[in-house]
N, C-alpha and C positions, 0 to 999 in steps of 0.2 A: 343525220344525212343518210344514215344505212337505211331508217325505215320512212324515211319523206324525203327524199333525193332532191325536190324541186326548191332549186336556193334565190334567192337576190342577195349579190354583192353591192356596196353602196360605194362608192367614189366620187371625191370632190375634185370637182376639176377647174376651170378659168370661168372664175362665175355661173357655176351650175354645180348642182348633184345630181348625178349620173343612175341609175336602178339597172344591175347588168343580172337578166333574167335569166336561168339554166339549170342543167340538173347534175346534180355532181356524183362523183364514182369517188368512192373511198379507195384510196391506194393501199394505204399503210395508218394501222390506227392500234396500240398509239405508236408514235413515232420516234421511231429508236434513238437514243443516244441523247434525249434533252430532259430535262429534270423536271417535267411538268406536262401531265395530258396533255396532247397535242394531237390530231391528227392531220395527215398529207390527201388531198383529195385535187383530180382535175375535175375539170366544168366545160358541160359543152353551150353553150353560149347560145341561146333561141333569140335574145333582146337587147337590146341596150336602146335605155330612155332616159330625155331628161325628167329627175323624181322634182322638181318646185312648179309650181302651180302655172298656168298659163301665164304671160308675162314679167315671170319675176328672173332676179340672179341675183348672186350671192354679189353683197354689197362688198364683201372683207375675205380673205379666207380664215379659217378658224384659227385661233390663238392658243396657246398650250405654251406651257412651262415646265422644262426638264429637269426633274430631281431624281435623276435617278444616277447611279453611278456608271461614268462610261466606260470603264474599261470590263465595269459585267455585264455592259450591256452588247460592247464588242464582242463577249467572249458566247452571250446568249445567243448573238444574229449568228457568229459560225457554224455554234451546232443546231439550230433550226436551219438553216442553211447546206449545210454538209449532210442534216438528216434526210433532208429535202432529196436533194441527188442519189443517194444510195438508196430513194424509196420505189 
């Protein structure tokens, strides 16, 4: 992002995927207090399109199954979270 700033974010929303075009400003890299490269960056926002083909929508939204442990996974969202605000 430092050295090609111009991003697409992807979001699935109510029967579409979404392409949110922009250029992003690294705030804080990497980002304090969480256990794994990360970086904090805003986006200023030139677009937002739907990315599926003329005519189509998502039949289903996506399916996924969580194996992960929740209470590291609570303990993960805080401090990306709390890294996030003090960035």
């Amino acid at each position: 992002m430092k050295t090609h700033p111009r991003i697409t974010v992807t979001v699935f929303g109510a029967e579409t995927i979404y392409a949110i075009n922009g250029v992003a400003e690294v705030v804080q890299d990497p980002l304090d207090g969480v256990p794994f490269k990360m970086c904090c960056f805003d986006m200023k926002i030139d677009a937002v399109r739907n990315a599926l083909f003329y005519g189509a929508h998502l039949a289903s939204a996506p399916t996924y199954t969580k194996v992960y442990d929740q209470r590291a996974m609570e303990n993960l969202d805080n401090q990306v979270f709390n890294a996030m605000k003090k960035a």
